[in-house]
C-alpha positions in Angstrom: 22.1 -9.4 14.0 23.0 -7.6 11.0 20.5 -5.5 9.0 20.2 -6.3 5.1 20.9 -3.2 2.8 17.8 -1.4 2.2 16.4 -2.3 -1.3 14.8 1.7 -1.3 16.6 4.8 0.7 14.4 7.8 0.6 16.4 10.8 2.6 15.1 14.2 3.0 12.9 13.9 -0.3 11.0 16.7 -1.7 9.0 17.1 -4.9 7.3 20.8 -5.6 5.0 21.4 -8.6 5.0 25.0 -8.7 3.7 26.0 -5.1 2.5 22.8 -4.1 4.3 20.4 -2.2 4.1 16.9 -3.1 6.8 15.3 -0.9 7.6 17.2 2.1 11.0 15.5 3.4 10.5 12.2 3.0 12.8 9.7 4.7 12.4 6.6 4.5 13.4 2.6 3.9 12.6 -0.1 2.6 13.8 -3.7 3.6 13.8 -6.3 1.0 11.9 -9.3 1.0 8.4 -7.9 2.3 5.1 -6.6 1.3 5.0 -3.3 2.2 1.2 -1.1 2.5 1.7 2.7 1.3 -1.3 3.9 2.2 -3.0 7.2 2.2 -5.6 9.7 1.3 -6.3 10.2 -2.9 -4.2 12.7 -3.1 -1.7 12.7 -0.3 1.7 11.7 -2.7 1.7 7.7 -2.9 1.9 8.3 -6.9 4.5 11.0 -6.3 6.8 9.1 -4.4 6.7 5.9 -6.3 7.2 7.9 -9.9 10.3 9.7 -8.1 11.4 6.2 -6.8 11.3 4.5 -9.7 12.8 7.8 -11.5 10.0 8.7 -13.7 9.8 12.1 -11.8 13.0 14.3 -10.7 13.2 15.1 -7.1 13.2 18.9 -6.1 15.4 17.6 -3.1 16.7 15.3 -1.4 18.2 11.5 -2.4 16.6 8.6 -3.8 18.6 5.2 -4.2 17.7 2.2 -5.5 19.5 -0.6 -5.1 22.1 1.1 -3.3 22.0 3.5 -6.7 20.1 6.5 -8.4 17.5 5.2 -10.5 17.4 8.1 -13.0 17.8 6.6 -16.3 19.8 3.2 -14.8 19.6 0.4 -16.5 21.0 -1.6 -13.9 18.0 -0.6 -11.7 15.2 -0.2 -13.6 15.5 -3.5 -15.7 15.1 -5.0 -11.4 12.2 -2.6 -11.4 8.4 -2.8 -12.1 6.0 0.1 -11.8 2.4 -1.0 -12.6 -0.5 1.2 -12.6 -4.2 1.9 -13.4 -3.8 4.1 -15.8 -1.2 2.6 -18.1 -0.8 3.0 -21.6 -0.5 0.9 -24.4 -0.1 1.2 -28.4 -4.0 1.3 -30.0 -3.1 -1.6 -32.1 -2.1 -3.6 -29.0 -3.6 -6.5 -27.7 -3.3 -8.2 -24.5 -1.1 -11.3 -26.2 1.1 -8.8 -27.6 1.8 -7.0 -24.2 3.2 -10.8 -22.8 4.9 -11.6 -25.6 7.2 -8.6 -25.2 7.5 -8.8 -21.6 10.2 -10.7 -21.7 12.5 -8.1 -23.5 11.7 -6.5 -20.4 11.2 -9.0 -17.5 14.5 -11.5 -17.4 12.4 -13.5 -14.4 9.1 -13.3 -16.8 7.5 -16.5 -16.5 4.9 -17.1 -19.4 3.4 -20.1 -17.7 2.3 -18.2 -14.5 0.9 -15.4 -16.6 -1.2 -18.1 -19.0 -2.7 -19.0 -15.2 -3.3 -15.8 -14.4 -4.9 -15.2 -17.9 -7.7 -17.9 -17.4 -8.1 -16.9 -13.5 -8.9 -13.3 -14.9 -11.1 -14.7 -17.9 -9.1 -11.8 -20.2 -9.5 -12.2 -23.6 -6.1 -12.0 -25.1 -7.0 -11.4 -28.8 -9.7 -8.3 -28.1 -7.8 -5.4 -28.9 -6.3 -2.9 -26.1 -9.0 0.2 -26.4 -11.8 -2.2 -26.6 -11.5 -4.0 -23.4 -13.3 -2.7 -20.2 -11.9 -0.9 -17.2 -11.4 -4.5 -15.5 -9.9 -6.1 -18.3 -7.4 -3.5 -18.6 -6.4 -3.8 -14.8 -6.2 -7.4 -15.2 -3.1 -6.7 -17.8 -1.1 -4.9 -15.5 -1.6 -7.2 -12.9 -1.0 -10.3 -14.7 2.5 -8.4 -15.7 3.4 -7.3 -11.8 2.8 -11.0 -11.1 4.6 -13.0 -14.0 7.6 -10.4 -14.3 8.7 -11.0 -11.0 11.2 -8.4 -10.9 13.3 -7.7 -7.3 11.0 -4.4 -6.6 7.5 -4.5 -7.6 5.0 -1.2 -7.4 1.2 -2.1 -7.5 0.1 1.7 -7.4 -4.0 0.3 -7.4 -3.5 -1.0 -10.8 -6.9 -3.3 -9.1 -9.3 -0.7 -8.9 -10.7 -1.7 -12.1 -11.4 -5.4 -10.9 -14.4 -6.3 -9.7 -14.3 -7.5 -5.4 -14.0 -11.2 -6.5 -11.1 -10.2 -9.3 -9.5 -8.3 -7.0 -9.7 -11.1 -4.3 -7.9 -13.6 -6.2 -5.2 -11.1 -7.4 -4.3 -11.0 -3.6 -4.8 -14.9 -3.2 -2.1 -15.3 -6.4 0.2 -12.3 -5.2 0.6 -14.2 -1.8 0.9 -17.5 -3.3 3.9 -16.3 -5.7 5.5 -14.2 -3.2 5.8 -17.2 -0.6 7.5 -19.2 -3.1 9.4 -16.5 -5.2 10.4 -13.7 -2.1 10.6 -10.3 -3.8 10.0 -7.1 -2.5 6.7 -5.3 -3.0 5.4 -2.2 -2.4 1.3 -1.9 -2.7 0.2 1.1 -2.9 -3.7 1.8 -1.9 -6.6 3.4 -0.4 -8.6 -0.2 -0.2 -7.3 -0.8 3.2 -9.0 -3.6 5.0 -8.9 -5.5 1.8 -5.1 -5.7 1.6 -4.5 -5.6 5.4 -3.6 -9.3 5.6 -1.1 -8.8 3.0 1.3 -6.2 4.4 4.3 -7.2 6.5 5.1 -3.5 6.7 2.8 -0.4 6.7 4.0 3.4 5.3 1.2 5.9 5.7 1.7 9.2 4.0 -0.6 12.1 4.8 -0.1 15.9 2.5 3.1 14.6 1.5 4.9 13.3 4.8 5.0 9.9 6.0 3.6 9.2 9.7 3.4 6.0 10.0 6.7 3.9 9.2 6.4 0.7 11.1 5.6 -3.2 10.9 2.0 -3.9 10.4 1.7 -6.1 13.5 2.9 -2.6 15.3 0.7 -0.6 13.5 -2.3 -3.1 14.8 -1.4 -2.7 18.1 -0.4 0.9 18.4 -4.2 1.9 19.3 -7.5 0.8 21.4 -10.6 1.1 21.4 -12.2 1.6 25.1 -16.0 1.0 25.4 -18.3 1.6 28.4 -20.1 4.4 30.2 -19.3 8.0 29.3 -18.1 8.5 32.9 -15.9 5.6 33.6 -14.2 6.0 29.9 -14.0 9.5 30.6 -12.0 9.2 33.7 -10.2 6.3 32.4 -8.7 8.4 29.7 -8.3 11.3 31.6 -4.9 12.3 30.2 -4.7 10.2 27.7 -4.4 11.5 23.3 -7.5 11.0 21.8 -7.3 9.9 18.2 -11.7 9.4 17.7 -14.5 9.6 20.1 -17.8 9.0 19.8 -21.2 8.0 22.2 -24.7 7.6 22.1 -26.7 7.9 24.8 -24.5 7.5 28.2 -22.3 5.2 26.4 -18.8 6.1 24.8 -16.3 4.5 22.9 -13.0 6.1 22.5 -10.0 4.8 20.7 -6.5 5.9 22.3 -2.8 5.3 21.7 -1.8 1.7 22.9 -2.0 0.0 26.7 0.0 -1.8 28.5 -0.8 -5.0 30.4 -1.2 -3.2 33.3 -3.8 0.1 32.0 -5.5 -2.9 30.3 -6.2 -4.5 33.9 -7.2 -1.4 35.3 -9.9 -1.1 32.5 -11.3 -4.1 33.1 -11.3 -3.6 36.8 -13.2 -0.5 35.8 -15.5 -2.4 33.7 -14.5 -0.9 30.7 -14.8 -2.8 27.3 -11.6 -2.7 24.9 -11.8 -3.6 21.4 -9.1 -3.5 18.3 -8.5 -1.4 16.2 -8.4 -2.1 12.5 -5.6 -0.9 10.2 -8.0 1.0 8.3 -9.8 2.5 11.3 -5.8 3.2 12.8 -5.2 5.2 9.3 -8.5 7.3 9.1 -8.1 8.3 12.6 -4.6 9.2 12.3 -4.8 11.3 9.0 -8.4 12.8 10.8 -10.0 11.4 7.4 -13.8 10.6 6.8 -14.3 6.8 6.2 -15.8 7.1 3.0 -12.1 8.1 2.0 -11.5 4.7 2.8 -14.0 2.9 1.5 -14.3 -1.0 1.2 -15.4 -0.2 -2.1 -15.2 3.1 -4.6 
């Protein structure tokens, strides 16, 4: 079986601004055709390495391709290319009608019927001008534009925070919908994780600027357990096992640890031992040692 050509190659990437470390040799690739998670702490270089991707920001070191090409100032691969974010900015005099009526100089695959959907799913008023509308409204822009442009490579880098839970659930229901009938490849990047954890096909976890976790989501799921019971018979059970959370009350623990196989999994039930999943977003907090409220379902 032969592997398609990676639609992103990342090798040995680093960004420094000043003495701080922003990348710290980053490898990585991504496959087209799938939604990929990057997911991480505020803080830990998902921005970075999606503005040095999509060559808004010079690497220190270290090679970026795109395409099978640099991205830095390529037409050829930024015109397959959209980047959309939270914080984006837009002439004062704009308003939302004129943002889609240009995206087509931009966007060959724009399609201005999707994005007049979109428009009435997200109630945006397309005549108020740009400064006056509210956080939401504003984040419901750049999403209708990720949607309707449906360029090769898509970036979402939580251009949703400003939604409200229900606009934010049908930005996910309409990003599914379109991607099932117009594959593209998408990289999502977010600190919302059990919100989007349906979504992603892939999952890349990036933690003070190195990624460690590179893997398919339906690994990542699986790549941990929770064990549940009395604090003796867990802690025997896990005698010399890695530990990635533990917690008890009373003479009960419950410990999560690195996956079982089928036969550790019939010893713990022999031993009357509970096991339970693990969700992504628990998986992500307990490998970057983060607090929950980090990873809110909500902030």
């Amino acid at each position: 079986m032969t592997h398609a050509t990676p639609v992103v190659e990342v090798n040995g990437l680093t960004k420094r601004f000043g003495n701080v470390v922003a990348l710290d040799d980053v490898t990585l690739s991504v496959q087209p055709g799938a939604i990929t998670g990057l997911l991480g702490r505020n803080g830990a270089g998902k921005t970075t390495l999606m503005q040095t991707i999509t060559g808004q920001d010079f690497a220190t070191s270290g090679d970026v391709r795109v395409f099978g090409e640099h991205p830095v100032e390529n037409a050829r691969v930024l015109s397959r290319v959209s980047f959309i974010k939270e914080s984006q900015k837009y002439p004062d005099e704009f308003r939302p009608k004129h943002v889609f009526r240009c995206a087509p100089w931009f966007y060959e695959n724009w399609d201005a019927e999707f994005a007049d959907r979109l428009i009435d799913d997200f109630q945006l008023p397309v005549n108020r001008r740009i400064k006056k509308l509210s956080r939401g409204q504003l984040s419901a822009v750049g999403v209708i534009v990720g949607l309707a442009a449906r360029t090769p490579l898509t970036f979402f880098d939580e251009p949703y925070l400003g939604l409200d839970a229900v606009a934010r659930q049908i930005f996910y229901d309409r990003l599914l919908a379109d991607y099932a009938e117009h594959p593209r490849t998408v990289i999502l990047s977010t600190h919302l994780i059990d919100e989007v954890a349906n979504l992603l096909e892939h999952v890349v976890v990036i933690d003070k600027g190195r990624i460690i976790m590179d893997e398919s989501a339906e690994t990542a799921r699986d790549s941990a357990t929770t064990i549940v019971g009395p604090r003796s018979a867990v802690e025997a059970f896990i005698a010399d096992r890695t530990v990635l959370h533990r917690e008890g009350i009373g003479g009960l623990a419950s410990v999560t640890v690195d996956r079982l196989d089928a036969d550790e999994r019939r010893d713990a039930a022999a031993a009357g031992l509970e096991l339970a999943p693990v969700s992504l977003q628990q998986l992500i907090v307990r490998r970057t040692n983060s607090t929950t409220t980090e990873f809110g379902a909500d902030s």
